[in-house]
N, C-alpha and C positions, 0 to 999 in steps of 0.2 A: 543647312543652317537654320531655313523657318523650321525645322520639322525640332531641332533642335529645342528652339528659342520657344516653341509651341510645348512641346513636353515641360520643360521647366514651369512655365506658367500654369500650367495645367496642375503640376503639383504643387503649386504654392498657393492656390485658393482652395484643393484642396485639404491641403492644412489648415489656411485658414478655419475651413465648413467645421471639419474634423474637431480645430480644437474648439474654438469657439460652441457649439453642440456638447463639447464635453464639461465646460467652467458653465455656461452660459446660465446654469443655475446653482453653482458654488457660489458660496459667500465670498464676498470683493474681502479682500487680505485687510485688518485691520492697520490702518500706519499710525504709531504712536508714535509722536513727536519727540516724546522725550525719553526716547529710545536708541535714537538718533544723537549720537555725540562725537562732536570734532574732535581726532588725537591728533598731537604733536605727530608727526613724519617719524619712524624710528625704522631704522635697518642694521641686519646681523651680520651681514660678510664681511662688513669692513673688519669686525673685530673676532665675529664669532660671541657677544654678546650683542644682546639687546642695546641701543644706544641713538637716542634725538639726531636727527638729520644734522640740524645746524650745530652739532658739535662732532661730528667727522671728519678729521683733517684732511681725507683723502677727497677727491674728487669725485660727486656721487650722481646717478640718476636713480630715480624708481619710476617704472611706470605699474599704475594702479590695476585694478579689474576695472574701474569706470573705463578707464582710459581704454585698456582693449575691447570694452565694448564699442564705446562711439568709434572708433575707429575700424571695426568689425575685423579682427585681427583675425587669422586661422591660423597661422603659422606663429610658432617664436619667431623664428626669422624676419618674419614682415615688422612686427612689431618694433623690432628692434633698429630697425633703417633710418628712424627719423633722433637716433640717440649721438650726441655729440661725440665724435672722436672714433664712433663705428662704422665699417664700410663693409657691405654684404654682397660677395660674388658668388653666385648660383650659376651652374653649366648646365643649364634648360629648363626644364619644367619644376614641379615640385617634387620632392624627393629626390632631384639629382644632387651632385658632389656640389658642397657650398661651404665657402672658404668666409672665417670675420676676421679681419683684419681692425687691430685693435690699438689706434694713435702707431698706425705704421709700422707696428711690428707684425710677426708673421702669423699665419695663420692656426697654427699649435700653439703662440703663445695667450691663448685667450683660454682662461681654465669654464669649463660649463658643468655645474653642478644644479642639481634639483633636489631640493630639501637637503641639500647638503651631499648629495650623492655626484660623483666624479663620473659623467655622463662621455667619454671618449672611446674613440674607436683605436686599441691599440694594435690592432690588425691592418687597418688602414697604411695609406702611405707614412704619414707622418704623426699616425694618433693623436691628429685632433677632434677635435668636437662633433659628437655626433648629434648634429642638428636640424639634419636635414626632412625629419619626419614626426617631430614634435609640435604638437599642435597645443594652442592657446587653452585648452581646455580646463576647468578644474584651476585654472593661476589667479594665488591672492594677489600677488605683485611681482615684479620680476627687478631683483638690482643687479644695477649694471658699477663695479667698481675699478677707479681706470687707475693704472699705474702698476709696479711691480707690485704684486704682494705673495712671493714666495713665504713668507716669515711665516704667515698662519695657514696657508693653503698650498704651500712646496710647489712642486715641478708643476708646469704649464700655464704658471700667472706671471709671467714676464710682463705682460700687455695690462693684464688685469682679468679678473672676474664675472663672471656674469653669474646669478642664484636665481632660480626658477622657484619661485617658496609657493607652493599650492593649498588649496582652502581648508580650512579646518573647520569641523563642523559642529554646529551649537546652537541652541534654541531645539524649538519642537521639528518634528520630521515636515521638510521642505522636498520637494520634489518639481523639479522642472524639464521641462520638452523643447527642443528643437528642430525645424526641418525648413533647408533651404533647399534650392535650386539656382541653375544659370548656365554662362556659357560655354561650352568645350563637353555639354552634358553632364554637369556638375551636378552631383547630390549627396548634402552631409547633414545626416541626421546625428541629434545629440540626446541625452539622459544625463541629468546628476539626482543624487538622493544624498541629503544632508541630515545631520541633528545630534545634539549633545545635553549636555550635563556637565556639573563638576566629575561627577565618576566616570563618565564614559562618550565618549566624540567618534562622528565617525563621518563620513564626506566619499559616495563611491560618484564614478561617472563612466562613462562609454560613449563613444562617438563612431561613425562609421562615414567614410568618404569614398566617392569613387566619381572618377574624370576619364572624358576619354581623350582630351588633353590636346597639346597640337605638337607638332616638327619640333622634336629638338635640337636638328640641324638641318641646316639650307643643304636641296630645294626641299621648298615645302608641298612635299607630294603624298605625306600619310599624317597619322595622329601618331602619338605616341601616350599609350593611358597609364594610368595612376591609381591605385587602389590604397589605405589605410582606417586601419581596424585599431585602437586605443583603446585600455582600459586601465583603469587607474585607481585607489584606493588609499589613503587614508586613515587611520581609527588610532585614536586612545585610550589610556585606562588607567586611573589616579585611584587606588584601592582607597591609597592616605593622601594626606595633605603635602607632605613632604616627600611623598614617593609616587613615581610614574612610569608607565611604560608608551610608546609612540612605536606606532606600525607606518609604513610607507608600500608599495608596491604599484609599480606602471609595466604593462605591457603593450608592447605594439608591432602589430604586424603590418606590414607595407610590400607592394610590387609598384617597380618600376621601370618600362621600356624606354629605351632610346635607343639611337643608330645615327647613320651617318648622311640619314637625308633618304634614302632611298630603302630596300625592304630585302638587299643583301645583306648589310650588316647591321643585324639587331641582338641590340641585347637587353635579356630578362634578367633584371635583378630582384631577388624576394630578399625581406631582412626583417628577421625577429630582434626586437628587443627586451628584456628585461632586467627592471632594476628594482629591488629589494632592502629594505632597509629597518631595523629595527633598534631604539635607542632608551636605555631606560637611567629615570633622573632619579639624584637622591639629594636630600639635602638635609645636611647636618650642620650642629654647633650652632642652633637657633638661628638657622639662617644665614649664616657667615660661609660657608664650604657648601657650593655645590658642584654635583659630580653627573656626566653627562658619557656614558658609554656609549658611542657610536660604534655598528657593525653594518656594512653593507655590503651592496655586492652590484654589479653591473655587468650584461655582456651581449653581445650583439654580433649575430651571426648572416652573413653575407653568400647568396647562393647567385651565382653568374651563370647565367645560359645563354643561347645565344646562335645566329647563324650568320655563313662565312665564316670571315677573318676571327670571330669570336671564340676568343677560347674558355671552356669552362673551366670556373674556379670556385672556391669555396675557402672563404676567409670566417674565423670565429677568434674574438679577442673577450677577454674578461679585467674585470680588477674586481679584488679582493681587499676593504679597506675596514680598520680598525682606528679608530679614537676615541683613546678616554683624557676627556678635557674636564678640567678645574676651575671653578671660578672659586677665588678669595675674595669673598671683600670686606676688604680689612680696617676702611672708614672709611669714612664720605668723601674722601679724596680719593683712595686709591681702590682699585679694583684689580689683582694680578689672577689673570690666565698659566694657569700649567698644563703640557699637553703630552703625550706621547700617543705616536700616529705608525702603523703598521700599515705599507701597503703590496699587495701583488701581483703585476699584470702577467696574462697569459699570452698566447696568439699561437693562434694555427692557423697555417695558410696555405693554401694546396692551386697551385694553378698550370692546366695541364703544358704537357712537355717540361716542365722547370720538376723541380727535386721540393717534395714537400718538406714546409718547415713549420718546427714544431720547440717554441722556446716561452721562457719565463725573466723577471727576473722580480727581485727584492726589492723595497727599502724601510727602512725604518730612521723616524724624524722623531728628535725632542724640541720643544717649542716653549719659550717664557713671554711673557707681555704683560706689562704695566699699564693702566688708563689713568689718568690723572685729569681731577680737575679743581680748578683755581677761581675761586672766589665768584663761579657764575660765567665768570666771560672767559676763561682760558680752561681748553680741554686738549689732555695731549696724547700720545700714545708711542710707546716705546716697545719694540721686539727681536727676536732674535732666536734662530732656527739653528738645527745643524741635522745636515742629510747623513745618513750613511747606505750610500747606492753600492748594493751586490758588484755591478760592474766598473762603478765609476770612483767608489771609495768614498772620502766626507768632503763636505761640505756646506759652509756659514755662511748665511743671509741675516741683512738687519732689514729696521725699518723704523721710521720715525715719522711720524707725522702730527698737527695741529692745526687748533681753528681757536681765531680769536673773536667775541661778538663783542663791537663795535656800537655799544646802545644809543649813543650819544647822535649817531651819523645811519643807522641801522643798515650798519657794514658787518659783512662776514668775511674775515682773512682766514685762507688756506692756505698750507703749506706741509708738502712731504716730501721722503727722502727714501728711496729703497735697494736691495740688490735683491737681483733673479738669480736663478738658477734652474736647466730643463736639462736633461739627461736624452738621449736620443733615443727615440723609439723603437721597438723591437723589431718593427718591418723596415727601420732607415737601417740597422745592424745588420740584418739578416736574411732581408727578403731579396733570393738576387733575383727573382721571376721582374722586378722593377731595374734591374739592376744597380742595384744598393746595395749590396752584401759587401760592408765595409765596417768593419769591427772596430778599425783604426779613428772610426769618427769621435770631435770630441766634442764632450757635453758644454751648452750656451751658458754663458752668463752675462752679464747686462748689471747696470745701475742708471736708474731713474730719479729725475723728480719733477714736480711741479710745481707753481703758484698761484694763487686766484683768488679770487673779491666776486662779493655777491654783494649786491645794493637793492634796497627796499627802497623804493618812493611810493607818494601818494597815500599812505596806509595801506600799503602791499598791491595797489593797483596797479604800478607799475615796478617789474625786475627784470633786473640787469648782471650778466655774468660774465668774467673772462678767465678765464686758465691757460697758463702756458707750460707744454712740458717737453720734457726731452729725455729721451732716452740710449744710452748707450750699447749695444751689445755686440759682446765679443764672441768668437765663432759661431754666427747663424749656419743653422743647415738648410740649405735649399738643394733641388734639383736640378740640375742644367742637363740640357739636351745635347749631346757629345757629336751627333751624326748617327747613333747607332741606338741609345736606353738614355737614360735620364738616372746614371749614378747619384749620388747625393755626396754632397764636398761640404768643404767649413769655407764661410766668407769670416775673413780676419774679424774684420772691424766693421758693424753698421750703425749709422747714427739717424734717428727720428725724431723730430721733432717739430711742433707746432701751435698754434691756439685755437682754444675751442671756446664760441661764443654762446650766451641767449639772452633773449630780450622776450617777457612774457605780461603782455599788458592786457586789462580785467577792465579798464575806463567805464565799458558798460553795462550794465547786468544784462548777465545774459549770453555774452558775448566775449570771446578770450580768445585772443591772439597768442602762439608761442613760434617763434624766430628761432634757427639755431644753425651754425657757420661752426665748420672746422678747417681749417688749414693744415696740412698734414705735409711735411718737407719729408723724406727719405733719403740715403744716401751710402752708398758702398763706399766709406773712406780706403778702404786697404781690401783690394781685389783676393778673388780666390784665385788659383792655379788658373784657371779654363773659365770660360762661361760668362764671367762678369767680369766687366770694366772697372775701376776703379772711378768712383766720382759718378758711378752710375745710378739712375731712380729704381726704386724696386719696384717689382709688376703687379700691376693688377691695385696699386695706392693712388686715387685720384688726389692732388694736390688741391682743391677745393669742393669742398662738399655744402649745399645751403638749402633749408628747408623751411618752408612752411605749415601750421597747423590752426584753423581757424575753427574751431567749433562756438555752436549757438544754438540756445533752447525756445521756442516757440509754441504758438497756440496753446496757453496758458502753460508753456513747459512742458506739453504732453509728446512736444515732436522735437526730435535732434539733427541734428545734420554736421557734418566735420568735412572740412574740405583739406584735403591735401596735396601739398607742391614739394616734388622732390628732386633738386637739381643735382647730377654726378659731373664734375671736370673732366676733365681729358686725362688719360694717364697709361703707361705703358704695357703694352701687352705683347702675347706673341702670335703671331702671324701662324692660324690654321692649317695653309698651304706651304708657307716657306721656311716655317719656323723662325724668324728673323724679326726680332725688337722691334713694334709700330708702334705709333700712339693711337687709341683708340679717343672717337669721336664725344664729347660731351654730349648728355641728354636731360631730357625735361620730364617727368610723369606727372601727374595729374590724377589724384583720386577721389571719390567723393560718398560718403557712406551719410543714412539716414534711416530714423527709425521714428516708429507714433506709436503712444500707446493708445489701442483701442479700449482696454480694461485694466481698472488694477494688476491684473496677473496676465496680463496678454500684449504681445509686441509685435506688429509687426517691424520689417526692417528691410533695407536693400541697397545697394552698394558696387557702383558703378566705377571699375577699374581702369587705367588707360583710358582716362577720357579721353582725351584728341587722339588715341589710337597712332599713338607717336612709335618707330621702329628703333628700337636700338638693340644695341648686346651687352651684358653685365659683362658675361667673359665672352671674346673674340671667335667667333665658330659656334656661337651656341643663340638657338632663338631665345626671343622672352614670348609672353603674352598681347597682342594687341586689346582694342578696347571690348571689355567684357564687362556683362548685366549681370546680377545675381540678387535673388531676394528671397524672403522666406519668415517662419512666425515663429515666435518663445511664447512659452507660460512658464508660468510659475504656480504653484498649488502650495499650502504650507496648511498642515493640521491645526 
């Protein structure tokens, strides 16, 4: 461990020497003041256009790039823990299988898109979100939008949304350095290279990580390491005014060990990802018609090795998506969206002794939406989808939602209304290596809403939020453990619902307090055949979740510090050894990140995890990290 904690330090001064030796006679980055300008909050998932925070009927979070930095985020994941109504189960280290459950629904129905790109693994058990190896890098903001929104986003937003929207680049060529160190012999070095124009924008970056990690299952008798390689990209190109094209492209390569405590059964998992994207805008009729051609592509391949009881496998899933979407806007009241969306998952999945499987399947979605706004304080939003699933045949989602601003009281009322719909994924069809090859299963649907108020006091010193929502949904597919595989069945009827708090108070300059509580209720009203109780909680959904977030700027502002408190409830799991419903134990973490600038273009920073080196397990059978050190330096250079 010192030999450890000595390497680390040793590369992180360094750094320091290195960079510092290299700016230490560049000119300090000029800062113009009035270059600097506060925007209104504006986010695009809700609608798919552009549109002001406080007129979103739906229920929204954004966390910023500030925010991932004081916080010294490395994962989407992590970032995302202290977000109301989200609960984040990881089965051990980084890069393992990591389930978000999203206001209690399951863990497929949370859609994850980057730039607009449909980020799932449909090789997977259940084709959800492949989240497990994306890192913070390169992200302008991340939103998170909670509630159903099948209408504009189809299958896999029962729960809601989450958009990963990454930087775009403009101004002169900027170029910035990173390199940290810490515990478990942690080293993650970073690059981006930025810079635009009206004609032409372009934003690349790379990062590279490597851990040699600890036990991702009791006894903790070995490490188990982590490797990840990212590269990412960005660029535009505006010939004309009215005409554009937008490039996208991430790749990332990852290995990841675990086992089951001892050095019989290990297994090597490598997983390339790649996603692809290209969109070109037009806009016609002076402005009134514009046209937005989305073509993408996403896919992500899984290679299993391993020894013992390890059987080699080899899973590769793809989608294949098309959208060309319309904006009218046809007055200052209304603004209609028309859409028609082509999509194609693939999976191949090969895992020794089972029968390799190798399937597809279709859909194609038409899509309308209305935005409306009323005199200043009332903005509304009305839509309406219809699927046509290859295997499942059609099927209509609405959605309605609104916000009203409250000048008088400096209240914001929200209110929506939606149906889901998720079609079952090609490995819950087909894959019996899980045993799940059940063709008979039927596709989810669900109706949702919520309500909620947002209050300003003090001249926005102090804010105040509550949301209540609840969601219906009728055949969930889960897995139950039979005695023998883990088939997959339809639960009739589940019903979630609960409230989600914040309280975010500014009293002092300097200094900003944000509070945030969800309560999350679950429930199996109408049991499946086998497996589930009726009236039972669903697993792995803690019933109270409470956070804190304290950040403060010092010594003239040049030094930051963010302290974090993250409390999980008690809630039920399954028993490693007996397989048999417990409840697993509530826990506390405690984090604490800080940074000084040395120099205009220079940072250092460091960031102290598990401070009271508290034990607990997100999921039951799997370690987490105790308390761990980590620091290291940025610059920045800009022509």
């Amino acid at each position: 461990m010192k030999s450890l904690i000595l390497k680390s330090f040793v590369q992180f001064c360094l750094s320091i020497v290195f960079i510092m030796g290299l700016f230490c006679n560049a000119q300090a980055e000029e800062q113009l003041e009035e270059d600097v300008m506060t925007l209104e909050p504006v986010v695009v998932t809700a609608t798919k256009i552009e549109m002001p925070l406080e007129k979103v009927g739906s229920s929204v979070t954004v966390i910023t790039a500030d925010q991932l930095a004081d916080k010294q985020s490395r994962f989407v994941l992590d970032a995302l823990r202290d977000v109301p109504g989200i609960d984040i189960r990881r089965s051990g280290g980084p890069g393992s299988q990591t389930s978000i459950f999203l206001r209690g629904t399951d863990s497929d129905h949370t859609l994850l898109l980057i730039d607009g790109v449909q980020v799932h693994d449909v090789s997977s058990p259940n084709g959800a979100a492949a989240i497990g190896h994306l890192m913070v890098d390169r992200v302008e903001r991340i939103e998170i939008v909670r509630g159903p929104q099948s209408t504009i986003h189809g299958s896999d937003a029962i729960g809601g949304v989450i958009n990963i929207i990454t930087k775009k680049g403009s101004g002169p060529l900027m170029f910035s350095f990173s390199s940290e160190g810490g515990s478990f012999s942690t080293f993650i070095d970073r690059f981006n290279l930025s810079g635009g124009d009206k004609k032409f924008n372009y934003s690349v970056g790379a990062s590279q990580t490597a851990s040699e990690g600890f036990s991702t299952r009791p006894p903790n008798d070995e490490d188990d390491p982590y490797r990840n390689t990212t590269f990412s990209g960005r660029f535009g190109v505006a010939p004309l005014e009215l005409f554009g094209i937008d490039f996208w492209v991430r790749y990332v390569n990852a290995e990841v060990e675990s086992d089951s405590g001892t050095d019989i059964n290990i297994s090597e998992t490598e997983s390339e990802q790649f996603i692809f994207k290209v969109q070109p805008r037009l806009v016609l009729s002076g402005g009134l018609w514009e046209q937005k051609l989305g073509v993408w592509f996403h896919t992500i391949e899984r290679d299993n090795r391993g020894t013992g009881f390890v059987l080699p496998s080899n899973f590769r899933g793809s989608i294949l998506g098309v959208d060309w979407q319309h904006n009218l806007y046809a007055n200052e009241m209304n603004t209609i969206t028309l859409g028609v969306e082509f999509e194609k998952q693939s999976a191949d999945i090969f895992v020794a002794a089972f029968p390799e499987i190798d399937v597809d399947t279709e859909n194609i979605a038409f899509y309308v939406q209305d935005q409306v706004q009323f005199g200043g304080r009332l903005s509304g939003v009305a839509g309406l989808r219809v699927d046509d699933h290859e295997n499942f045949g059609t099927a209509a989602t609405y959605r309605l939602a609104g916000a009203y601003d409250l000048k008088e009281t400096n209240s914001i009322l929200r209110a929506s209304i939606g149906t889901g719909f998720k079609a079952p994924s090609l490995a819950e069809l087909f894959d019996s290596s899980f045993g799940s090859n059940n063709p008979n299963l039927d596709p989810e649907e669900s109706i949702g809403f919520d309500l909620g108020v947002e209050q300003s006091l003090l001249d926005r010193k102090l804010m105040l939020g509550a949301t209540y929502f609840y969601n219906d949904i009728d055949d969930m597919i889960v897995a139950v453990f039979n005695g023998i595989s883990f088939p997959n069945t339809n639960v009739e009827n589940v019903v979630t619902q609960g409230v989600e708090a914040f309280v975010t108070i500014n009293m002092i300059e300097n200094l900003s307090t944000r509070l945030v509580y969800t309560y999350t209720d679950t429930e199996a009203k109408k049991a499946a055949s086998f497996g589930i109780s009726q009236g039972s909680q669903l697993l792995r959904r803690p019933r109270n979740n409470f956070g804190v977030e304290i950040s403060t700027l010092f010594f003239q502002e040049k030094a930051q510090a963010a302290l974090e408190i993250d409390y999980v409830g008690e809630r039920k799991d399954i028993d490693p050894n007996s397989f048999v419903t417990v409840t697993a134990d509530d826990y506390t973490v405690v984090n604490l990140a800080t940074s000084f600038q040395i120099r205009d273009n220079v940072e250092v920073f460091g960031r102290l995890d598990n401070l009271f080196d508290k034990e607990y397990q997100e999921v039951l059978g799997f370690n987490t990290p105790g308390f761990s050190a980590f620091g290291g330096v940025r610059a920045t250079f800009q022509q």
